[in-house]
N, CA, C and O of each residue as an XYZ file, in Angstrom:
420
protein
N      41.929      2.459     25.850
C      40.593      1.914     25.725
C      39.580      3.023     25.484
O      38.788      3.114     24.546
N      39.773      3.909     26.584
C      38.887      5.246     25.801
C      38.996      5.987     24.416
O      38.099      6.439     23.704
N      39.909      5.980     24.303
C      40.454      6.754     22.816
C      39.815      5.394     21.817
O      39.582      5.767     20.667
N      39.537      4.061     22.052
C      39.253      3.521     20.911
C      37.852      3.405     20.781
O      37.355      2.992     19.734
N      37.128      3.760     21.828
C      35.597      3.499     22.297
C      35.191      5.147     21.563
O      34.081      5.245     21.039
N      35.811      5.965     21.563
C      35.739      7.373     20.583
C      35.741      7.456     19.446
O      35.124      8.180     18.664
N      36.617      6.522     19.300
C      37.180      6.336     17.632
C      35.885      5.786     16.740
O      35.401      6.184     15.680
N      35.596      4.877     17.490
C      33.933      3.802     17.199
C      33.089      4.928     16.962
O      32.727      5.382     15.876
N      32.873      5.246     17.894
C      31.627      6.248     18.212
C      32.034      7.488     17.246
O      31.071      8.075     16.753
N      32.881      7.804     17.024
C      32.743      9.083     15.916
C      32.563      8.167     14.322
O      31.544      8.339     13.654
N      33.043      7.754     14.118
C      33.308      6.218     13.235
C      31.566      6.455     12.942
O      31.051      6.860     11.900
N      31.122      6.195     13.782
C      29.936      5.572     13.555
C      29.052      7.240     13.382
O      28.379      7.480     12.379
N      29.172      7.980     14.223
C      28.625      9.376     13.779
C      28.861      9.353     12.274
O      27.885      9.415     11.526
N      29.821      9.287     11.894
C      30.268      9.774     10.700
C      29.134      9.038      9.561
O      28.735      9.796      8.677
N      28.633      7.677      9.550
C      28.293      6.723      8.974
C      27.150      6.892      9.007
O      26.523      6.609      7.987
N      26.356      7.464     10.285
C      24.893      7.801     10.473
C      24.758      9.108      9.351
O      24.075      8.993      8.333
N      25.651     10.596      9.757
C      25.613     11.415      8.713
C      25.242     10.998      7.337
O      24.097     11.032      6.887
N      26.493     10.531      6.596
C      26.303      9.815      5.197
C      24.757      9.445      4.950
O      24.014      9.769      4.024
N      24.483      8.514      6.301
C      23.162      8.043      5.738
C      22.036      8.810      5.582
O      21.077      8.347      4.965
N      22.006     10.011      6.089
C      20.986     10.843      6.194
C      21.216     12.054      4.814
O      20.320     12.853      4.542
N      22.110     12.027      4.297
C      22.492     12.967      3.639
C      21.452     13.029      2.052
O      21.602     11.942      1.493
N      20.744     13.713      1.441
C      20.100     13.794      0.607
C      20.487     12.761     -0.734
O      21.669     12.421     -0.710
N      19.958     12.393     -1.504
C      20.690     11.092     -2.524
C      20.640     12.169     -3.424
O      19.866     13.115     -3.571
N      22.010     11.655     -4.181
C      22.322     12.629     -5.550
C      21.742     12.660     -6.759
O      20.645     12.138     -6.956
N      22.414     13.267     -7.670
C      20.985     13.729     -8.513
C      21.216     12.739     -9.327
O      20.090     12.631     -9.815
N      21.924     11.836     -9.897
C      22.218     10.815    -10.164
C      20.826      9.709    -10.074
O      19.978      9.273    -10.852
N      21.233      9.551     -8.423
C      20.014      8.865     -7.608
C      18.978      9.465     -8.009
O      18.356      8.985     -8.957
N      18.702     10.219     -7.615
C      16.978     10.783     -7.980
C      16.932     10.922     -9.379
O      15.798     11.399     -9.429
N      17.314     10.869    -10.631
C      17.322     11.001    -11.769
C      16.612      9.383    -12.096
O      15.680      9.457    -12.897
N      16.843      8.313    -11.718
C      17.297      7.180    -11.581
C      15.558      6.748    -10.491
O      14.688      6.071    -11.041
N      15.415      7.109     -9.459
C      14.450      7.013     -8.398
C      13.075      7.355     -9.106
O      11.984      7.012     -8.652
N      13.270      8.107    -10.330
C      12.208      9.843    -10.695
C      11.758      9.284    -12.064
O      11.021      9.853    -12.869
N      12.379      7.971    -12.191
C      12.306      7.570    -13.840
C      12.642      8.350    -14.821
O      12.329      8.110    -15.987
N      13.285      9.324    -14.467
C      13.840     10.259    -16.034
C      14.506      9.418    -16.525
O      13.968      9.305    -17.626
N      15.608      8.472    -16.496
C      16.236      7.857    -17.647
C      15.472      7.016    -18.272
O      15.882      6.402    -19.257
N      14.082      6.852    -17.716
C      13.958      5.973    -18.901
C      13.337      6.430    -20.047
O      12.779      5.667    -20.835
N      13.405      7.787    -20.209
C      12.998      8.149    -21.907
C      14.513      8.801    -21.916
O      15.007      7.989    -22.697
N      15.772      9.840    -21.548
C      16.816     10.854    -20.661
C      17.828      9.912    -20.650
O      17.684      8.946    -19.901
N      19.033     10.017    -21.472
C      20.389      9.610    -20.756
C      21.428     10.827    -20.770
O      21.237     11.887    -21.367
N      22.348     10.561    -20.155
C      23.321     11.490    -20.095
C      23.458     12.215    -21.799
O      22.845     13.267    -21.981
N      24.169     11.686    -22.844
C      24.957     12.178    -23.870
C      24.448     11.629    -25.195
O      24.976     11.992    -26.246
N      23.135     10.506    -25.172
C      22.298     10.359    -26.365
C      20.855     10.500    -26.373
O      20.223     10.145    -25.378
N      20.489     10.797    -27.003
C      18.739     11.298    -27.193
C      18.153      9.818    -27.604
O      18.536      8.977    -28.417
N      16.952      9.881    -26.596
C      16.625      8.669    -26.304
C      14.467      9.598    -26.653
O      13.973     10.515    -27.309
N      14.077      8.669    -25.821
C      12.860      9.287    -26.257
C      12.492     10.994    -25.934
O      11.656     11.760    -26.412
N      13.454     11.132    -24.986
C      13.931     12.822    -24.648
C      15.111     13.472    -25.231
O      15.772     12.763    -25.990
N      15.532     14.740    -25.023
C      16.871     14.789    -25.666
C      17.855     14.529    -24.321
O      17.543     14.434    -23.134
N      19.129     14.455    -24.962
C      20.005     14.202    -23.922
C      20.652     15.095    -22.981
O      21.429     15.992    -23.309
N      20.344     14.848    -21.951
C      20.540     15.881    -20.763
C      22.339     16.804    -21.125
O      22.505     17.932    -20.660
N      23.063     16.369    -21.657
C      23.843     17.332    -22.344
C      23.119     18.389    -23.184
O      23.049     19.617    -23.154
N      22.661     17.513    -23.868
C      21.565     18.449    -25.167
C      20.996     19.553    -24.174
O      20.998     20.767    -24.378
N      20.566     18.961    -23.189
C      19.880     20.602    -22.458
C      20.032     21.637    -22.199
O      19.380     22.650    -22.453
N      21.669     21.319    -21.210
C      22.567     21.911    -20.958
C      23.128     22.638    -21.736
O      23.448     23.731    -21.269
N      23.443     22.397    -23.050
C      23.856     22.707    -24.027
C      22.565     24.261    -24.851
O      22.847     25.425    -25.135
N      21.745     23.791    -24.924
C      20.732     24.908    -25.231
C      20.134     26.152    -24.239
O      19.608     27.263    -24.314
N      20.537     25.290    -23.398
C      20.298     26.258    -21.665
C      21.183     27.268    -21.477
O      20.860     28.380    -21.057
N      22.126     26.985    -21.725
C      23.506     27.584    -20.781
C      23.417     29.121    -20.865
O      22.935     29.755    -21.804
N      23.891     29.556    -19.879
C      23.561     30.846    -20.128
C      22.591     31.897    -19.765
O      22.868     33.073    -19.528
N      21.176     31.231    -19.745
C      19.904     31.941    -20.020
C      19.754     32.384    -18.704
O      19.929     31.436    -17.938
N      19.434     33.720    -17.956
C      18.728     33.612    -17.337
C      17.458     33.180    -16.915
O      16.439     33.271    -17.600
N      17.527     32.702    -15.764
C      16.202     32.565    -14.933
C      15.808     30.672    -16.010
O      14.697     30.349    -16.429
N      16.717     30.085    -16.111
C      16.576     28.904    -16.745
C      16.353     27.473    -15.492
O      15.709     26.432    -15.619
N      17.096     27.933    -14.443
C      16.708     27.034    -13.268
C      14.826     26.889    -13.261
O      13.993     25.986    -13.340
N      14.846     28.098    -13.143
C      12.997     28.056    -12.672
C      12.143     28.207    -14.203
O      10.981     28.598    -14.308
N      12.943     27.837    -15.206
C      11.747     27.812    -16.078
C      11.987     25.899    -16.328
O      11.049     25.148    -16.595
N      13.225     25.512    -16.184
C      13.608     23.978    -16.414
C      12.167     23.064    -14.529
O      11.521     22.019    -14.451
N      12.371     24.235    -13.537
C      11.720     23.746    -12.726
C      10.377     23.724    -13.363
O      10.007     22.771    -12.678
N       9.529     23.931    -13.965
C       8.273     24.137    -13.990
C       8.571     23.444    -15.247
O       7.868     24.212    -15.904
N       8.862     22.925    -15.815
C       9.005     22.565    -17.523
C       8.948     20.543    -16.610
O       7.934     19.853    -16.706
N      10.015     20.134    -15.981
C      10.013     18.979    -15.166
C       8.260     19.343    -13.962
O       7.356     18.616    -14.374
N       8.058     19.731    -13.433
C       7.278     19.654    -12.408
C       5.882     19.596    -13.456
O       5.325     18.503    -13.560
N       5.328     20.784    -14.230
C       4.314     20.281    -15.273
C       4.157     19.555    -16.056
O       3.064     19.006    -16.195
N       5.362     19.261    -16.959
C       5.554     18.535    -18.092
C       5.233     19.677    -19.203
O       4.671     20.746    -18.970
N       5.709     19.223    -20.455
C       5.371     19.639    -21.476
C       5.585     18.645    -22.781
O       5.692     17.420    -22.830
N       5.616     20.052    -24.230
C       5.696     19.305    -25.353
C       6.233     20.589    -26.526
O       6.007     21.795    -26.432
N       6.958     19.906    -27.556
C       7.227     21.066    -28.502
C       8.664     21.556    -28.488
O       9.277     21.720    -29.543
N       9.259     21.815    -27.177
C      10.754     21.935    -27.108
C      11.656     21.510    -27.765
O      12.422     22.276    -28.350
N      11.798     19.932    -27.832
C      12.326     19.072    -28.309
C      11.487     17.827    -29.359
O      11.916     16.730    -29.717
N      10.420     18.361    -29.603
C       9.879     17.436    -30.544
C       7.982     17.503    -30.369
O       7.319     18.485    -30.037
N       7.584     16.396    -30.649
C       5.793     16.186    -29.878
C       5.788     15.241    -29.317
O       4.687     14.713    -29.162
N       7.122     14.499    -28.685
C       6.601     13.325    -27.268
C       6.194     14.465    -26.886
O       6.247     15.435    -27.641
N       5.839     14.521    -25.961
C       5.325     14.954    -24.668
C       5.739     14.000    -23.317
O       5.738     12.792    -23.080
N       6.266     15.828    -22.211
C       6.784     15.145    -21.520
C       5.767     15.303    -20.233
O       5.317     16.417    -19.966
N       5.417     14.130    -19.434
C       4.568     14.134    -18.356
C       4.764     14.711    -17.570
O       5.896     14.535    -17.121
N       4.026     15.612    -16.946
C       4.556     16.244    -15.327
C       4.451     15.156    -14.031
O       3.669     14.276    -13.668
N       5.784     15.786    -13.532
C       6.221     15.284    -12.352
C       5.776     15.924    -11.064
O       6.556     16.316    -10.196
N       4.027     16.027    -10.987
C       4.180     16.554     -9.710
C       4.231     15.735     -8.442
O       3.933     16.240     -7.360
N       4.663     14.290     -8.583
C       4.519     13.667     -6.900
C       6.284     14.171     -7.007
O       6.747     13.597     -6.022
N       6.893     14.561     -7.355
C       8.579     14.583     -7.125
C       8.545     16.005     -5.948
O       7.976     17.094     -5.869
N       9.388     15.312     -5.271
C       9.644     17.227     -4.773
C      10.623     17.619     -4.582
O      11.780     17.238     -4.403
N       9.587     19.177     -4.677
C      10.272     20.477     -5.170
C      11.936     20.633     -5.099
O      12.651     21.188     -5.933
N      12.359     19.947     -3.796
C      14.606     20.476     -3.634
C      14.423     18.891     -4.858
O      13.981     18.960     -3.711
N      14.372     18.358     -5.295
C      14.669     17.026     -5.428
C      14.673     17.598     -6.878
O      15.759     17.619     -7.458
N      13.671     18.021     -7.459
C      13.565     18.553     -9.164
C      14.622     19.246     -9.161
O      15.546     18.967     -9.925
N      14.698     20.538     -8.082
C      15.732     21.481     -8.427
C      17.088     21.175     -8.049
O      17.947     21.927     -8.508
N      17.502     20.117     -7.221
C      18.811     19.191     -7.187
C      19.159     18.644     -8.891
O      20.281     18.794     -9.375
N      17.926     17.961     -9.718
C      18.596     17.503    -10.994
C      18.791     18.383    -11.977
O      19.722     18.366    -12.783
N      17.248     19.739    -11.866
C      17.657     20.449    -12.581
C      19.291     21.216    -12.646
O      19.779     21.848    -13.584
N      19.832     20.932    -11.440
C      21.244     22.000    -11.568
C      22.378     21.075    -11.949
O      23.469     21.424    -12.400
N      21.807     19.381    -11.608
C      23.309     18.771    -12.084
C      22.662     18.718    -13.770
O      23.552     18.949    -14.588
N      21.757     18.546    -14.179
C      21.865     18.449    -15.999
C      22.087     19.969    -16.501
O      22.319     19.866    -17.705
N      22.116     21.048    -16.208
C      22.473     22.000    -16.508
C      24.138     22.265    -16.093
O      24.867     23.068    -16.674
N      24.523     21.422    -14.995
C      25.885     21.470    -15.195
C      26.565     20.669    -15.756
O      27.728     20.631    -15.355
N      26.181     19.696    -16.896
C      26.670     19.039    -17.637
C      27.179     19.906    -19.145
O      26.498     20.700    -19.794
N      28.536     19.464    -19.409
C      29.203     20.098    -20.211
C      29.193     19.033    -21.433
O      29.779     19.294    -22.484
C-alpha cells in the first residue's frame, strides 16, 4: 500500500513538472503568430523558416542579429513586406525560436 501511494505521488510529480516546463518553439511559433505570414519549408508572406536557416548557417553572431531582426522587425532581407516587431514577445521565448528555425536543415 505504501509503495503504491509513492508510485501516485511521484506519478503525479512527474505530471506537475511537464506542466510547468517552458512550451516549445513549435508552440510559441504558433502562440507569437509567426506562421501566419512563416511556415516551415514554403515561403508564404515571409520566407520559409528553412529558407533562413539556410542563409544563416554558419554566420557568426547570427542568434543575436536574428534576435533583434524578430524583436524590432524589419524590411529588405527578404523582399519589402515588412516585418513587424515583436516587442510584447519575450526575450528566452524569441531566442527559444530563433535557435529551433536556425536548426532547421
Amino acid at each position: 500500500m505504501k509503495y503504491g501511494f509513492l508510485a501516485v505521488l511521484a506519478g503525479a510529480s512527474i505530471l506537475a513538472a511537464n506542466g510547468a516546463q517552458a512550451a516549445s518553439a513549435d508552440d510559441l511559433l504558433k502562440k507569437n503568430a509567426c506562421t501566419a505570414c512563416h511556415s516551415i519549408d514554403k515561403k508564404m508572406v515571409g520566407p520559409a523558416y528553412k529558407d533562413v536557416a539556410a542563409k544563416y548557417r554558419g554566420q557568426a553572431g547570427v542568434e543575436a542579429k536574428l534576435f533583434e531582426k524578430v524583436k524590432k522587425g524589419g524590411v529588405g532581407v527578404w523582399g519589402q513586406v515588412p516585418m513587424p516587431p515583436n516587442t510584447a514577445v519575450k526575450d528566452d521565448d524569441i531566442k527559444t525560436m530563433v535557435k529551433y528555425v536556425l536548426s532547421l536543415k
